[in-house]
Structure formats: C-alpha cells, structure tokens
N, C-alpha and C positions, 0 to 999 in steps of 0.2 A: 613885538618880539621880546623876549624876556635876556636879560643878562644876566647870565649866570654869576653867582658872587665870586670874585676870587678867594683863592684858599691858600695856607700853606706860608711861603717865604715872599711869594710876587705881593701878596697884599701887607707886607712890612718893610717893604724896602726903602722909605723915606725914614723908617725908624733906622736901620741899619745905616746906614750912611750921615746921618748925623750922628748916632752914639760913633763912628767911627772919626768922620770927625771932629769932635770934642777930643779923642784921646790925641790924635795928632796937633789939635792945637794946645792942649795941656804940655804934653810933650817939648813941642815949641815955647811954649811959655817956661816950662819949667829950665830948659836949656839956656834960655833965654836971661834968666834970675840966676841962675851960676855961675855959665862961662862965657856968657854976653853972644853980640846978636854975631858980632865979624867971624869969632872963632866955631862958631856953631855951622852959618851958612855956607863954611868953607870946607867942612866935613863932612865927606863920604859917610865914615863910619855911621854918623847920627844919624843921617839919611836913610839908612841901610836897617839902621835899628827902627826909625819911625813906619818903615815899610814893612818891617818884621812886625811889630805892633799890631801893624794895620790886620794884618793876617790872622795873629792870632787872636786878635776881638774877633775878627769873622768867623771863626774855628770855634770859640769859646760860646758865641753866640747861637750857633749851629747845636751844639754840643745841647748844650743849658735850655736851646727853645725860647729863648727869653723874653722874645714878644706873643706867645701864645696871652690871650685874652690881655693885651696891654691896656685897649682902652678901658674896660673896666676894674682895673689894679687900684685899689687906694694907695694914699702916699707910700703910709707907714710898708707896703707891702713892695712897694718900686723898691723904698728905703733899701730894704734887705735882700733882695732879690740883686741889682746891684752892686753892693757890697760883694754878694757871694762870688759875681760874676766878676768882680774887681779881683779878687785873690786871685780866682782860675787865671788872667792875663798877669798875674808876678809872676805865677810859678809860671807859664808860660814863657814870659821875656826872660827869665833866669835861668831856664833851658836855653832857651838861642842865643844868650848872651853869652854860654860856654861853649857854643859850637862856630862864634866868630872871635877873631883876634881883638883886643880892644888896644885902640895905637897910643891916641894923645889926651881922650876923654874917660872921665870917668862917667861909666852912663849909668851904676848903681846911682852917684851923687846927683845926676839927673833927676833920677823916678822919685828920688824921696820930696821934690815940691812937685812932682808935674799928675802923680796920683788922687793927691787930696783936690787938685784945682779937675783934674777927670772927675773925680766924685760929683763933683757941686755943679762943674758944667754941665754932664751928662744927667745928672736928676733933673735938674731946673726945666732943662732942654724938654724931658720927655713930660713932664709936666704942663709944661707950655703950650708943647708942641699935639700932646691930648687935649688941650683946651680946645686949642684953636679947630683943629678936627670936628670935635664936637660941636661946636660954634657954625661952623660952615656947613657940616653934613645937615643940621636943623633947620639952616635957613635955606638950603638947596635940596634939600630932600623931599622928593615930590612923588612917591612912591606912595600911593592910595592904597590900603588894603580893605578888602572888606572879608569879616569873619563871619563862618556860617556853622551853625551847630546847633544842638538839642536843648530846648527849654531849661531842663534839667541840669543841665552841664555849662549854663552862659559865665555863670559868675567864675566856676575854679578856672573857664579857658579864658576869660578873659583877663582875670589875676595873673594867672600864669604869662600869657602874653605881656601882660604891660611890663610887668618886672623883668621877664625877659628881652624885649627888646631893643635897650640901646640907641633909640631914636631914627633905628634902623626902616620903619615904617610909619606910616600913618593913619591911624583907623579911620576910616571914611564910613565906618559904622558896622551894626550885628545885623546877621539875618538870621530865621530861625527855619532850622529843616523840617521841624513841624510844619504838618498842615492846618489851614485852618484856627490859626491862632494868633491872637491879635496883637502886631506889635507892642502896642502902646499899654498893655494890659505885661507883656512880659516885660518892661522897660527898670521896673521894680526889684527884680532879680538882681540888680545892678546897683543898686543903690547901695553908697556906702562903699565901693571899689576901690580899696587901698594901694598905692603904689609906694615898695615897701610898709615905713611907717607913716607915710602922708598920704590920706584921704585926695585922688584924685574924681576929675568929672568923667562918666564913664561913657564911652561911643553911646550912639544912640541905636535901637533895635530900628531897623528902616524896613525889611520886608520879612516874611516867612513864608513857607517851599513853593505856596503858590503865585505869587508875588515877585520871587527874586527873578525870574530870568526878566519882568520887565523890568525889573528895578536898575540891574544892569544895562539895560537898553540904553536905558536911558541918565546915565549916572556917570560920574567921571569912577574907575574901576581898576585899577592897573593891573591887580592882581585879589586871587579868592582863598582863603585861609581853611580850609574845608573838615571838620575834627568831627570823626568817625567812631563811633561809641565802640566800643568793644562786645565782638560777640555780634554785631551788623555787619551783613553785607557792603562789599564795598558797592556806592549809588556812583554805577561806570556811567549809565545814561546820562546822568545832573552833571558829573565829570566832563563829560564827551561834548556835552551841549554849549557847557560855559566855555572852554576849550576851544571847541569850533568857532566863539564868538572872538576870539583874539584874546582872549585872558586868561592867565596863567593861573596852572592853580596845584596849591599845595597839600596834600591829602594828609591830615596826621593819623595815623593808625594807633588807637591808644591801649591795642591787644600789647604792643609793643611794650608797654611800663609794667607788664606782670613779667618780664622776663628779668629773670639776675643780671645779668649780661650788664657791665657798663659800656660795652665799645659794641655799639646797634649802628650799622649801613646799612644803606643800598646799593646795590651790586648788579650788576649783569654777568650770569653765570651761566654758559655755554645758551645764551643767547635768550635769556629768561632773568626777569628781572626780580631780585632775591631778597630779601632784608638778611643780613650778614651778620649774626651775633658771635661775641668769642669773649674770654676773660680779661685776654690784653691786647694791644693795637701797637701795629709797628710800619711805619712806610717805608718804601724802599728806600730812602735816602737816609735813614736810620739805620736799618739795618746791614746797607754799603761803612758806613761809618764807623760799624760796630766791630765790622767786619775787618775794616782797616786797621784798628785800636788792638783787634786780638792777633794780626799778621804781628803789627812791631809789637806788642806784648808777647805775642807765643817768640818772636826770635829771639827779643832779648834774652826769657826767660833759657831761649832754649840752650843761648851760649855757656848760660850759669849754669846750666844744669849741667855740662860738658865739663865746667870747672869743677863741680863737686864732685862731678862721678870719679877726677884723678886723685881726692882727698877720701871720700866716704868710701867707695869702690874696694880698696884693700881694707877699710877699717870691717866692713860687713864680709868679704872673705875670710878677715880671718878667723871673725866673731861664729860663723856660720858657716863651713863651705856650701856653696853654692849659686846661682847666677846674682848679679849685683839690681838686674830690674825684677821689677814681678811683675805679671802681664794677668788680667783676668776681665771675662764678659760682662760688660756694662750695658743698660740699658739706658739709649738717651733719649732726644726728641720724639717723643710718641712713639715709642716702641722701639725706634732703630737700633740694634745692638750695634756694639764695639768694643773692641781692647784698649783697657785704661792703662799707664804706667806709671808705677810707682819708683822709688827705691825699695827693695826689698827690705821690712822691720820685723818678718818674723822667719821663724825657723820655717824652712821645707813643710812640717806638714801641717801647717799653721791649718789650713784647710778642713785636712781629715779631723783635725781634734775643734774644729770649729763646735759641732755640734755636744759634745761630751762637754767644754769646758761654757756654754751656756745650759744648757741643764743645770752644771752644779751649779750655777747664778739665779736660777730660775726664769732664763729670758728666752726657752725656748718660744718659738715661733713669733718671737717680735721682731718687729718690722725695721727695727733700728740696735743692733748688737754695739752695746759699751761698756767697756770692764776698766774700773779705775788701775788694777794689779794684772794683766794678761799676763800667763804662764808663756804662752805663744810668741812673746815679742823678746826679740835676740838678748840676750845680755840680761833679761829680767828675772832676779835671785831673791828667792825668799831667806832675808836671814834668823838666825835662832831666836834672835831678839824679838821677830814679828814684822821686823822694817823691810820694805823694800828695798835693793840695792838695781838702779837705771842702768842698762848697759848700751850699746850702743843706738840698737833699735827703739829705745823708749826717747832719747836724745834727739835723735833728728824727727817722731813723730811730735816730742814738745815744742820744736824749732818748726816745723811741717815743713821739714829740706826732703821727706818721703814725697809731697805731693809733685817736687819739682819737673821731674820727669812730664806731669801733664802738660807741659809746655808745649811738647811735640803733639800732643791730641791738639791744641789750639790749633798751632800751624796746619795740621791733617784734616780741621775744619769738622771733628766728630765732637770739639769742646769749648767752651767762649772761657774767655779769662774771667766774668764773670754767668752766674747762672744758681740751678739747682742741684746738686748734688747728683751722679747719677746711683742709681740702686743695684746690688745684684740682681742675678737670674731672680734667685727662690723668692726674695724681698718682693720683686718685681710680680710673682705669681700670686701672691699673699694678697695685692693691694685690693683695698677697695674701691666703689666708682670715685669719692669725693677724695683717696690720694692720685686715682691719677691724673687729676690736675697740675699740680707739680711739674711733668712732664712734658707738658704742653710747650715749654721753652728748651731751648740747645743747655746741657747741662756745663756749670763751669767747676773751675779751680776753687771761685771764692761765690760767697751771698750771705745772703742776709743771717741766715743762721750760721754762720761762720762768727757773725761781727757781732753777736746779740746773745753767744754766750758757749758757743761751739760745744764743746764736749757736756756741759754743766747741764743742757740741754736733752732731757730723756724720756720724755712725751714729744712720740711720732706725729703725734695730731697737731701739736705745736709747731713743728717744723715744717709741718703742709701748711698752716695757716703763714707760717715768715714765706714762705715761697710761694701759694697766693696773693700774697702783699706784694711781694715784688712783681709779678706777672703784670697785675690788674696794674700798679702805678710804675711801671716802668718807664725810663729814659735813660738819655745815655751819661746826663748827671746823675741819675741815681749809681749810674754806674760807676762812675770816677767815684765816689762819695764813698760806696761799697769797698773802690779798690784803695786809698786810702788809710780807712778804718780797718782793712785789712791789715796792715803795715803795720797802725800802731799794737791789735791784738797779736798778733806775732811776734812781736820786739817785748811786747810786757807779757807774752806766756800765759794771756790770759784765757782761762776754759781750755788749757793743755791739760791731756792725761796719758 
C-alpha cells in the first residue's frame, strides 16, 4: 500500500518547534544575562512577552514559508533567509510590545543579547538537525524504485532523477519500454552519469518491456517510476498490470515541460482527473492570510482615510466645487468590474478632456495615460515663466493621499492592499492576450510597479512583465516586502508626478 508523502506544514513541524524553541531559550538566556534568573522567573510581564514571541515566529514563519525546500538550503542561503526572518519577529515584538504595559522590565534591554544568541542557536539547530535527517532517512530508507523508460531517453531521465532526489529513493535499477532490446547492450547509455559535479555509478538496465513484468515478479520493487515520451500514448495496459501487482507507480507525462506554466497539478475536476496549469499558485491557507493582512490593512487604512477626508475634503472644495471622492469602473480579477475611490485631484471634466488633452501628447490609444504637467489636475497653472506652479490636486497625487480612499475597496474585498493595478473600461478593451495576464490576480493599492519606479515607468509592456513577476513568484513575504518599499517610495516622492 503506498504512503502518500506528506506536504505542506505537517511535514515541518519538528522544524517549527525547535526554531520556536531556540527563541524562547535565547530569550531566557538573554533575560537571564541582564536582570538575572529570580527577577525574570518571577515576571508575568516576561512571560507574557516570551508567549507573544512565541506566536509571532509562528505568524512570521507562516508568512515567510520558511521551511519550504529546507533540506536542500545550503548554509550561506539558511544564513540569509534567517536573518530576514530575524527582522520580521523585531518589528513584530515592537508592535506587541506597544500594545502591553511594560511594569518593572526593560524588555527592549532584553532582546539586544537574546537576538544574536536566537541567531546562532537557531542556525546551528537547523543545520544539525538537516544532518541528522539526512543521516537517518539514508540508513532507513528502504523505498526501492525501479525506473522504466525509452532507450533514447535513459541518460537525461536518469540525470534528472538522481540530482533531483534527495535520497528520497533508491534505484533498484532501469528497465527499458522497448522491446526487444538488450539490457546489457543499453547499460552504456549510462556511462559517465554525473551527480551534480561528481561522476556517480549509474543503476543497472535489469529488464526491457518484455522482460519487466517478470522482472518484477520476482524482485524486491516497491515502487515503478514510469517516463512517458511526449507525443505517446499513455501505455494504461503496462499501468493497469504493474498496479494490479501491488506496486505503485508514477507516470511522468513529459508533454507537460512544453508548457510555460510554472505551477503544473493534478487535480480532480468534477470528477476527472486534470493536470492543472496557471502562472501562479496560492493555497487556501495563503490566501485566508492574505485575506486577514488586507481586513486590518483595509481598516487601518480606512480610519486614516476618514482623518484626511476632515483636512483634504474642504481643501479640494474649495480648489474645485465639487464631490470630495471620485468613483469610476474598474476592471479587476479577470474581468470583474468595480468602483474604485479615489480623492478627487482633478477638475469635473477631467474625463471628457481626457481624450483631447492626450492627443495633444500624442498618447492617444495607449494603454497607460502619463502627463508629467496635467492641465486636468486641480490647482495645476501654467506660469509665463514656462514653470509649473502644484496646486492642491498635484500635492496629494505626489503624497498618493488620492489613492487612500482604496482602503474601503480592501475592506469591500474588490482590492488587496497589495496586487496589480486595476485598468479602465477602454484600457481594459484595448488589451492584448499576453496583458491579460496581469489580471489574473485581485488588483491592489500597491506592487511591483509602484516600488520599481512608479510614474517614470512608461512602457505598458514593462509593467505587464513587473506584474508577471509578481504573479508567477508570489507570497505573502513578497508581500510585506512590496508593502514596505512601498512606505519608503512614498515618504522620498520617488517616481511622483
């Protein structure tokens, strides 16, 4: 009977609880080196803090993904991954440290020795503790594979295989789905089989197609590695037969590596079994998270935006009569429309002179309207001199206190605090097949082309390729990361126009 491998968080969970671990005895250690053991053990407060710690490693962990592919991490790349994930739990405990009282301790003077001694414990740890793994999976790993495939193709699949496995298996040898053809004659194929940059000894060819089912009979077998040429049927009979025998087997479909797609499943989809391509891959527990992260970002956002509206609100009444939000149809998630809000930064018929005031620019029918000088935006005066003089609407567009309003699209769940841009209608008609990829995700406030040069930024096709990047390598560190870099181009007015 086959065992399915675990996936996901169940198969990291002796990682997670030792990096957890390690910060609560850092912690302890470093409280320990301060304010000694009697006044420590006898405090709530520190307690309270170590337990809040505890949580946000696990939050920060969560976030970060930070054991995805650990066993095969080299040092230098724990090193930094780490590190990164060290910051996210300051700025973490320096949040919860402002939302409790602090009585008799100083728990800043804590963290500055119990951090570096987290660092060092926690690297060593996970080093160690990959060894040891590795060490015990090799000597108890009794997982027999045997690979079977076409003459032609032994060497790239068995390259392939050994680099990629991880010790995860053990070749118990090749067969070959030709007929008629002598092992010991294709054994040479093989010759020379490098693992990485070191020359390994390569399994041995043991049968070919007419061969293998006694080969199996009689063989120790655990499982059958079975690599399907592309452009061949799939061989259900040879499938069906080993199968029936008690051994499991793995069919690689190699039509599958001509597709772009980097995120390729298998899926049951209304009760048929599907291989599942898309640009980017999000699980539900990602996406619950993301989900969370834009509920208190859209609220926060939303209270500030309630505070400007009693400061900006009359400044753009008086600049402009007229309503204080602007509302217009946006195009998000694959097509769905919606009403975005803004502050209003231009005059009333900002709209109708849309079209007349790119012409004079010469950007009719592009995909992306940018005017360093809009006539359109409130307050914006040509003086005799040739200078611009910024009035109110060009100030909060270089501030982006216009965009605040989208807070409430967060909360309304038509906008993520991070994402892509949503487009107008006409924008939206114009696209072509390779922009509407872009689409494909819930559009937000900030992304990638925000932080990589916002306004300065005036080839369309560039800012599909920044929101392809985002798509394809998403997470929800990219995210925090994104929101961030957001903060510092905003505060330095960088790529504001």
């Amino acid at each position: 009977m086959y065992k399915r491998k675990t996936s996901g968080w169940s198969q990291h969970l002796d990682f997670i609880a030792l990096d957890i671990l390690c910060l609560v005895v850092a912690m302890i250690s470093g409280a320990a080196l301060r304010i000694g053991w009697d006044r420590m053990s006898h405090s709530g407060l520190f307690w309270s803090v170590c337990a809040g710690a505890a949580v946000i490693d696990l939050l920060v962990m969560m976030l970060m993904d930070t054991y995805h592919a650990v066993i095969r991490r080299d040092s230098y790349k724990e090193a930094r991954l780490l590190l990164e994930q060290t910051v996210y739990i300051v700025i973490g405990l320096i949040l919860f440290l402002f939302m409790i009282r602090e009585e008799d301790i100083n728990v800043f003077n804590i963290m500055i020795p119990s951090l570096p001694i987290y660092v060092l414990l926690c690297f060593n740890m996970r080093v160690l503790w990959k060894e040891y793994l590795r060490k015990r999976h090799h000597i108890r790993n009794r997982t027999g594979m045997l690979v079977v495939a076409n003459r032609d193709r032994l060497r790239p699949v068995i390259t392939d295989l050994m680099n990629h496995n991880y010790d995860s298996y053990r070749f118990v040898g090749v067969a070959l789905l030709d007929s008629g053809v002598d092992p010991e004659s294709a054994q040479e194929e093989l010759t020379g089989i490098m693992q990485g940059d070191v020359p390994v000894a390569p399994p041995k060819v043991v049968a070919n197609r007419d061969t293998l089912i006694q080969y199996l009979i009689n063989s120790w077998v655990d499982e059958v590695y079975l690599d399907i040429p592309a452009g061949e049927p799939l061989p259900v009979d040879l499938i069906n037969e080993i199968m029936g025998m008690g051994i499991t087997v793995h069919a690689a479909i190699n039509a599958m590596d001509s597709l772009e797609a980097r995120h390729k499943n298998v899926e049951w989809v209304c009760g048929n079994a599907t291989i599942t391509t898309s640009l980017g891959y999000v699980s539900g527990r990602d996406l619950l998270l993301k989900r969370i992260m834009d509920i208190i970002g859209g609220a926060v956002g939303s209270v500030i935006t309630l505070l400007l509206t009693v400061v900006i609100g009359p400044l753009i009444k008086i600049a402009s009569p007229g309503p204080i939000f602007f509302k217009q149809v946006r195009v998000g998630e694959n097509g769905r429309q919606f009403h975005i809000y803004k502050f209003r930064s231009m005059y009333m018929d900002a709209e109708k002179r849309k079209a007349e005031v790119a012409a004079a620019q010469g950007q009719e029918g592009h995909l992306m309207f940018k005017m360093e000088h809009d006539p359109r935006i409130i307050g914006q005066v040509q003086r005799p001199d040739g200078t611009w003089k910024k009035g109110i609407g060009g100030w909060i567009r270089d501030l982006s206190l216009d965009e605040f309003p989208q807070f409430f699209n967060v909360l309304k769940g038509d906008m993520s605090l991070v994402g892509t841009r949503p487009p107008t209608l006409d924008e939206w008609q114009r696209y072509e097949p390779s922009h509407r990829a872009r689409m494909s995700t819930k559009p937000g406030i900030t992304g990638m082309w925000q932080i990589s040069g916002r306004s300065t930024i005036r080839d369309f096709n560039q800012v599909v390729q920044l929101d392809r990047q985002y798509i394809e390598n998403w997470s929800l560190a990219l995210d925090l990361k994104i929101l961030f870099r957001t903060v510092w181009v905003v505060l330095t007015r960088k790529g504001a126009m």
